[in-house]
C-alpha positions in Angstrom: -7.2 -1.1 27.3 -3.6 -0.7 29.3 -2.5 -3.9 28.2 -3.4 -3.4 24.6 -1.8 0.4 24.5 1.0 -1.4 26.1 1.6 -4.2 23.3 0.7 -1.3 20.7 4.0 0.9 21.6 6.2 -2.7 22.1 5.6 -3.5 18.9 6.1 -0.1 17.3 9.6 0.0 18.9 9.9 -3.3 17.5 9.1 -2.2 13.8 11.3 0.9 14.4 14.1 -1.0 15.5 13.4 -2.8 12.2 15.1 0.2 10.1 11.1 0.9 9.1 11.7 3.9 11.1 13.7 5.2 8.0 11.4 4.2 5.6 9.0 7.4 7.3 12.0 9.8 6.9 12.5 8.6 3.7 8.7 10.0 3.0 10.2 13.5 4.4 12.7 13.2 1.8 10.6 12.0 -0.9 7.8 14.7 -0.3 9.9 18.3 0.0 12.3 16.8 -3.0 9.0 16.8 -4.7 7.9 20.6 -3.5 11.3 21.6 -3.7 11.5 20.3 -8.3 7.6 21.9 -8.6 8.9 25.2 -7.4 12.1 24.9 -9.5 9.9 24.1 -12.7 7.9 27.2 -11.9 10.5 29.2 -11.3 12.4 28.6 -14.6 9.5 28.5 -16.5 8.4 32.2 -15.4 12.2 33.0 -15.7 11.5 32.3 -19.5 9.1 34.6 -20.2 5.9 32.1 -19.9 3.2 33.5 -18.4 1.9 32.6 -15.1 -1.1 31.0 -15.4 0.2 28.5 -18.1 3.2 28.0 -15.9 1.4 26.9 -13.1 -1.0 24.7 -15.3 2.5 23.0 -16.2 3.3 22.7 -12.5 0.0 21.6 -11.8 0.3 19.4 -14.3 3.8 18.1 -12.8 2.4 17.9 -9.6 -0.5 15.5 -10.7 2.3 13.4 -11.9 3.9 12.8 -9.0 0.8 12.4 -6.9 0.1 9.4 -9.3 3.7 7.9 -8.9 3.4 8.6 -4.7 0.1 6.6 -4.8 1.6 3.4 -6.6 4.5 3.5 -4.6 2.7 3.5 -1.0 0.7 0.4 -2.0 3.8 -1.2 -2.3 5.6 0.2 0.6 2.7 -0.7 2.9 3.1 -4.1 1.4 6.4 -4.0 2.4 6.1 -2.6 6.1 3.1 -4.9 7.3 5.1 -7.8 6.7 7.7 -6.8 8.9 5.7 -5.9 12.3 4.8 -9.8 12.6 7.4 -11.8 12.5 5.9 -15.6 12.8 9.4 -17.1 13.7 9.0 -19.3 17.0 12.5 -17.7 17.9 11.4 -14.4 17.7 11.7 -12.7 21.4 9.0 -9.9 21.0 6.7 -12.5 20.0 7.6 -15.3 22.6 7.6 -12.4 25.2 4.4 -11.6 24.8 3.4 -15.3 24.6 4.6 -15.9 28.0 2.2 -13.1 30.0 -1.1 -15.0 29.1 -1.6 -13.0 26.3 -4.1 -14.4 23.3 -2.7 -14.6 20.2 -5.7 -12.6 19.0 -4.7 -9.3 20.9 -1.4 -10.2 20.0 -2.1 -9.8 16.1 -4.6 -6.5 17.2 -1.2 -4.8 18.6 0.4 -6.0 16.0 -2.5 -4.3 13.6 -2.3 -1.5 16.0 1.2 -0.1 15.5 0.7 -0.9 11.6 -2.0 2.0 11.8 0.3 4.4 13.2 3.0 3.9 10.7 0.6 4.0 7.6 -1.1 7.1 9.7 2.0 9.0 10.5 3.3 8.2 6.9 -0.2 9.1 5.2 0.1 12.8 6.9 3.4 13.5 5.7 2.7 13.0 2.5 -0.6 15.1 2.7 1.0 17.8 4.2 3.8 18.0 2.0 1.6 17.7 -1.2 -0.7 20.4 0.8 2.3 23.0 0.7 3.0 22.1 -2.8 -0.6 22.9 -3.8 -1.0 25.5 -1.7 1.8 27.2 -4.1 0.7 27.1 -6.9 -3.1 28.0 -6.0 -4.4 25.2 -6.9 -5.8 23.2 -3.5 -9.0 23.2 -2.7 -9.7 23.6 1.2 -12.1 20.1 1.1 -9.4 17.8 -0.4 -6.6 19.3 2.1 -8.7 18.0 5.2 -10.6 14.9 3.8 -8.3 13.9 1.3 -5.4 11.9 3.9 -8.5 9.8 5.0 -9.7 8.0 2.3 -5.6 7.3 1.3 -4.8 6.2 4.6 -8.1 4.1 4.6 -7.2 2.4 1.5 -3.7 1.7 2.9 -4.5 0.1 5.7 -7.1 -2.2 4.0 -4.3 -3.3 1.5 -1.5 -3.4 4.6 -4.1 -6.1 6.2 -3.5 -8.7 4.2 -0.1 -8.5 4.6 -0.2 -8.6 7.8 -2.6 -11.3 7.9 -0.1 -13.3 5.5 2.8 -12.9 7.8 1.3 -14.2 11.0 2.5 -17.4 10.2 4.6 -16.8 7.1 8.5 -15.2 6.8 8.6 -11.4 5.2 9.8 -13.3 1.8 7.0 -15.7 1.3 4.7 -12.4 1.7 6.8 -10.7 -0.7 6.5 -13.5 -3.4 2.8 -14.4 -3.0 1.7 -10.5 -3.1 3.8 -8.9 -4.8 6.3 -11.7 -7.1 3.0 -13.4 -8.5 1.2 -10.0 -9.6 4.1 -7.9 -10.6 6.2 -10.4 -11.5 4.5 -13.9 -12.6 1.9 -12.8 -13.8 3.3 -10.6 -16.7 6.2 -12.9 -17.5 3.1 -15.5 -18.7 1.0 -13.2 -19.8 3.7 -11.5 -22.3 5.3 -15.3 -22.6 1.7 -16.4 -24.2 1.0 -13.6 -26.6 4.3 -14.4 -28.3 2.3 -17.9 -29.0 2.5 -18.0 -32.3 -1.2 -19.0 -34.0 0.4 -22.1 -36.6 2.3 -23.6 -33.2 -0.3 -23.0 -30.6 -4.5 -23.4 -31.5 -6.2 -20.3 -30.8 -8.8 -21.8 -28.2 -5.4 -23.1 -25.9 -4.1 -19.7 -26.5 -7.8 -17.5 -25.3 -7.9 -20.2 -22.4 -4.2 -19.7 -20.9 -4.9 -15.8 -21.2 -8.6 -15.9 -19.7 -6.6 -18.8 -17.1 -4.2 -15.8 -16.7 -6.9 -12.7 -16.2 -8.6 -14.7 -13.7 -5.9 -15.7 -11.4 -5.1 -12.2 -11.3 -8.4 -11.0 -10.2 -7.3 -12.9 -6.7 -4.6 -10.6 -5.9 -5.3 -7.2 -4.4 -5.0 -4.4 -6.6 -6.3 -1.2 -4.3 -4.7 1.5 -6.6 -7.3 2.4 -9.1 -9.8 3.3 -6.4 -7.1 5.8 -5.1 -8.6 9.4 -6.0 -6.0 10.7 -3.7 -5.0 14.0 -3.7 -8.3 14.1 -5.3 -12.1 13.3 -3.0 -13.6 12.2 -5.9 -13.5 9.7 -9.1 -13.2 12.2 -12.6 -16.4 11.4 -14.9 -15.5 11.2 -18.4 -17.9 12.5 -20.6 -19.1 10.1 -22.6 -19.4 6.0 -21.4 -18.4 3.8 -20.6 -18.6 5.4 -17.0 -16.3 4.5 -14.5 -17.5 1.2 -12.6 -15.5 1.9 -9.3 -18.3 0.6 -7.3 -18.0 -2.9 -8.9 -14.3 -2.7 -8.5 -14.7 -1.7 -4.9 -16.8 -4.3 -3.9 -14.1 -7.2 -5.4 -11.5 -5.9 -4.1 -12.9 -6.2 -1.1 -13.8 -9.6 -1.4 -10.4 -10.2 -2.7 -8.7 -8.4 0.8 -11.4 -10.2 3.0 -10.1 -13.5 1.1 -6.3 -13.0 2.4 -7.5 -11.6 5.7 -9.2 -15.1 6.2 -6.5 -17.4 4.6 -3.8 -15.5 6.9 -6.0 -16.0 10.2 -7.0 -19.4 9.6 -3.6 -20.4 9.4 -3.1 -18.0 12.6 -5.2 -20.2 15.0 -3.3 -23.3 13.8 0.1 -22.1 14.2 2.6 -23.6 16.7 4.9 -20.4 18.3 6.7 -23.5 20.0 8.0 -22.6 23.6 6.6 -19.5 25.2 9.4 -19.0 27.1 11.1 -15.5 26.9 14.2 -15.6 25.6 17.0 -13.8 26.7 
């Protein structure tokens, strides 16, 4: 247990020394330039005469937005981050280091996974904390979603910064980068608006419903953890009529899909070839 707490803080030194250090004060930033806009906007608005209780609905309101643009933005930044605490480069000293002490490539990867957590943790309770003061504000958060709500974020985090991670065992930051985020962000929606400009007298209709069904369907392998994401929220909102919200269906493939990567990245992990284990200097 010594040995593992050891590798743990090694390789979060090593992904600090990686400038991801900055990435978590750059969450400080983010989070009171948020509290600090909400509190201007209500300000102003009870400056001019509105009344408070629509001004904070409009705050609320604001806040709500943000919330939503914070949750998209730490998919990707986890995405980012997990691809950076393993480097799989046989010239990489960390790595070779620990190499050369008998250590198994499998604890290797579970310090690796290790100081991952506390980066997605420590970042995961600024940005509750921040939101909390926000909320607290305005009088609009609820005592269960400011103690419960950081877990199920940071739970859906870590999940999505796994396959990362798993990825980059073997692979360079960049080839992560393009296979999880290039094909689905990118690719994907080149093709997908490239084929509805088909026109129908060039292209038969039943070439053009197989390269957009081709299309849908390769992007069902790619992670997409963001709609199950309630956070600052602890639940999903019902609507009122159907279709209701099938979040347990989407759960359970997207954790196929993350299960998928996590095995791709680890088979190639037992095959890999670190090349000397000698530490280098």
């Amino acid at each position: 247990m010594r040995q593992y707490a050891t590798l743990v803080r090694l390789f979060w030194r090593h992904l600090v020394r990686r400038k991801s250090l900055w990435v978590v004060i750059a969450i400080v930033g983010v989070v009171m330039l948020v509290n600090g806009i909400v509190q201007s906007q209500m300000k102003g608005m009870l400056e001019n005469g509105v009344r408070y209780d629509i001004a904070t609905r409009r705050a609320a309101a604001a806040l709500d937005t943000y919330a939503e643009q914070i949750r998209q933005g730490a998919v990707i930044l986890v995405l980012v981050v997990a691809a950076l605490i393993a480097p799989s480069s046989r010239k990489d000293g960390t790595t070779q280091f620990v190499l050369s002490l008998s250590v198994s490539r499998l604890r290797l990867a579970a310090a690796q996974f290790g100081a991952l957590t506390i980066f997605v943790l420590l970042g995961t309770l600024v940005i509750q904390v921040g939101y909390s003061v926000a909320a607290h504000r305005l009088g609009i958060l609820q005592p269960a979603e400011a103690v419960f709500a950081w877990i199920f974020l940071f739970a859906l985090l870590l999940v999505i910064a796994s396959t990362s991670l798993a990825l980059s065992l073997t692979r360079p930051a960049l080839v992560v980068y393009a296979i999880l985020l290039g094909v689905p962000y990118l690719l994907l929606p080149l093709l997908t608006g490239f084929a509805n400009d088909w026109e129908s007298t060039r292209v038969p209709a039943g070439l053009r419903l197989a390269v957009a069904r081709t299309i849908e369907n390769v992007g069902l392998l790619f992670p997409d953890v963001g709609a199950l994401i309630v956070w600052p929220k602890l639940t999903w909102a019902t609507p009122e009529r159907p279709p209701l919200p099938s979040w347990r269906l989407e759960a359970l493939h997207e954790l196929a899909v993350v299960t998928l990567w996590i095995v791709i990245g680890l088979w190639a992990y037992r095959r890999y070839d670190f090349g000397s284990r000698t530490p280098m200097k």
